[in-house]
N, C-alpha and C positions, 0 to 999 in steps of 0.2 A: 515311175512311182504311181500309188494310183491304192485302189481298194477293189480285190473282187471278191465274188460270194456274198452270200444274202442274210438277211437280218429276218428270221422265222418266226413270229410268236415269241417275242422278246420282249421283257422288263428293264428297262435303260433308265437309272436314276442317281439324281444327288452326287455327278458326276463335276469336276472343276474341271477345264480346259486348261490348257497348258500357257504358251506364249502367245498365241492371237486367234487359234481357230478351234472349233469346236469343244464343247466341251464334255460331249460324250465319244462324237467320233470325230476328229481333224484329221482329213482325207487330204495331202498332199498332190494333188493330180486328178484322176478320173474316177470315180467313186461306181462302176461296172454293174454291183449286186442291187439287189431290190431289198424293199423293205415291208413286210406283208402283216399283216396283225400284231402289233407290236404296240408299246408304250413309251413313249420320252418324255419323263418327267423331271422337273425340278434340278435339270443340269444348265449351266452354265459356264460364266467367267467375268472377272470384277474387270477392273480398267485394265485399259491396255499395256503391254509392256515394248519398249523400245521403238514405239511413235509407232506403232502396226496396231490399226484398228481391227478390234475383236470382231468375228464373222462367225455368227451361226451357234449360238447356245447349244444345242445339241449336236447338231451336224454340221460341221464347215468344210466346204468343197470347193479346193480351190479353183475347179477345171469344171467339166460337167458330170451331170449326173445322168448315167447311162441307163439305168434300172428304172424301175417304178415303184412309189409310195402306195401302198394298196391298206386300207383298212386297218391301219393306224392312227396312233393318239398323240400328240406333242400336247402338255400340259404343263405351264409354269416354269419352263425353259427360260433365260433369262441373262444378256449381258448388260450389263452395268456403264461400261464405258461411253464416252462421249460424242465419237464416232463410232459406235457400233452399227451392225447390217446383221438383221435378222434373227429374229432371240428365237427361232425354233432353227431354222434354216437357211444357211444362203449357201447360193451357188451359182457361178456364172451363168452355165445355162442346165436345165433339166430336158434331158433328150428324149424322155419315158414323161408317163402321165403321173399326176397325184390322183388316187381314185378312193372315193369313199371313207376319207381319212377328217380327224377334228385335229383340230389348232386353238386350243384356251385358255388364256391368262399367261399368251408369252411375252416379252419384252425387252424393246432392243430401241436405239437411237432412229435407227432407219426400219421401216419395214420390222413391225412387233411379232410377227409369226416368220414369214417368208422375206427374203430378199434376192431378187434374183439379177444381174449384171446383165446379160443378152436373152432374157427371158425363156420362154417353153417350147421344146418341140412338139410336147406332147397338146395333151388340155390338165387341167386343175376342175375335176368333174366330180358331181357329187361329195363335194366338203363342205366342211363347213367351220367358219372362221368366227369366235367368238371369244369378245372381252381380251384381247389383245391389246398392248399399249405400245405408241411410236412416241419417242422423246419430240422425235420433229416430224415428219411424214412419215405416211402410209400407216396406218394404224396396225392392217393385218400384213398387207402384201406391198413391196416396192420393186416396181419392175423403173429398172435402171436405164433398159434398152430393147431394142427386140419384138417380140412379138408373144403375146399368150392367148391363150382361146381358156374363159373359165364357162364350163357348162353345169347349167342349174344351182347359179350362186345361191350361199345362205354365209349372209353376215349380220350377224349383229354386236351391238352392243362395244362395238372397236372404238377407238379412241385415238389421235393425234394432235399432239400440241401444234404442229404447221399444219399443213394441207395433207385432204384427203384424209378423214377418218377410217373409212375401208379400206380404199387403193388408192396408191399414189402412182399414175406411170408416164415414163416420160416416152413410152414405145408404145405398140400398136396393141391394142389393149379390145379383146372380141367377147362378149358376154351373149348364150345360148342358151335358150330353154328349151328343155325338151319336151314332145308332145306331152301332155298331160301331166305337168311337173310346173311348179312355181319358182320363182325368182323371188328370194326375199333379201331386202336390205334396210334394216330396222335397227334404229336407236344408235346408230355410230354417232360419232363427234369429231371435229377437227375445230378448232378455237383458230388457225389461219386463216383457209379456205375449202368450202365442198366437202359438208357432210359426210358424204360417202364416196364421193369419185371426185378427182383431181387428174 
């Protein structure tokens, strides 16, 4: 089971998830296709149904994600639930890059834009993660395990009630600038621990 073929210059919104994963697309297995100028907005899902924690507001992948996020928008994506992982995105692991893509005003229990389980094959390059909210950790991003490489962060303005207002990870976690390019991590919050990194 699984999802292939890609997501072109798409408008994805005001979408309800079904029983615990995505709630514009819940991807059962390997999620293949890519994702390339596109919009995800204002989809979700409320509490959980039958003790399964909601995963991934717009996209939930139970497996990994084979493609790449390229120059897309997640916007106001959003689960509600109490164990939730990732009000834009979760997925075990992303085998492709996220590239020049925004994440703002999504919100999830764990990890308020991204949540990832074994973290990136790729890198998470040129995005940029703002005004996100984690009910407990990682405001933007919660890597679970694994390893990511994020090139030419820009966070701001993320918010977590536990630790790590920007990221929270418990894996190997690589921040990169590129020549002639700034790293900015501005105005996040965590009321736990660590502002911006945890």
């Amino acid at each position: 089971t699984g999802m292939k073929g890609s997501v072109p210059g798409s408008t994805v919104s005001n979408n309800t998830g079904g029983r615990w994963r995505g709630g514009a697309f819940p991807v059962n297995g390997t999620m293949a296709g890519s994702s390339a100028d596109s919009a995800f907005t204002d989809n979700g899902r409320g509490t959980s149904a039958g003790g399964a924690p909601g995963r991934g507001g717009a996209v939930g992948i139970s497996q990994y994600l084979d493609g790449s996020i390229t120059g897309s928008t997640f916007s106001g994506n959003t689960i509600l639930a109490s164990d939730s992982m990732g009000g834009a995105l979760y997925a075990r692991k992303v085998n492709g890059d996220i590239l020049a893509s925004t994440f703002t005003g999504n919100r999830a229990n764990k990890g308020g834009a991204l949540y990832l389980a074994e973290g990136a094959g790729g890198s998470v390059s040129g995005s940029a993660f703002s005004g996100n909210t984690a009910g407990t950790d990682g405001g933007a991003i919660y890597l679970a395990g694994g390893g990511m490489k994020i090139v030419d962060p820009n966070f701001g303005k993320n918010t977590a009630a536990g630790a790590g207002g920007a990221i929270y990870s418990a894996g190997a976690l690589r921040l990169e600038v590129s020549t002639g390019k700034t790293g900015l991590f501005s105005g996040n919050g965590a009321s736990g621990a660590q502002n911006a990194l945890w």
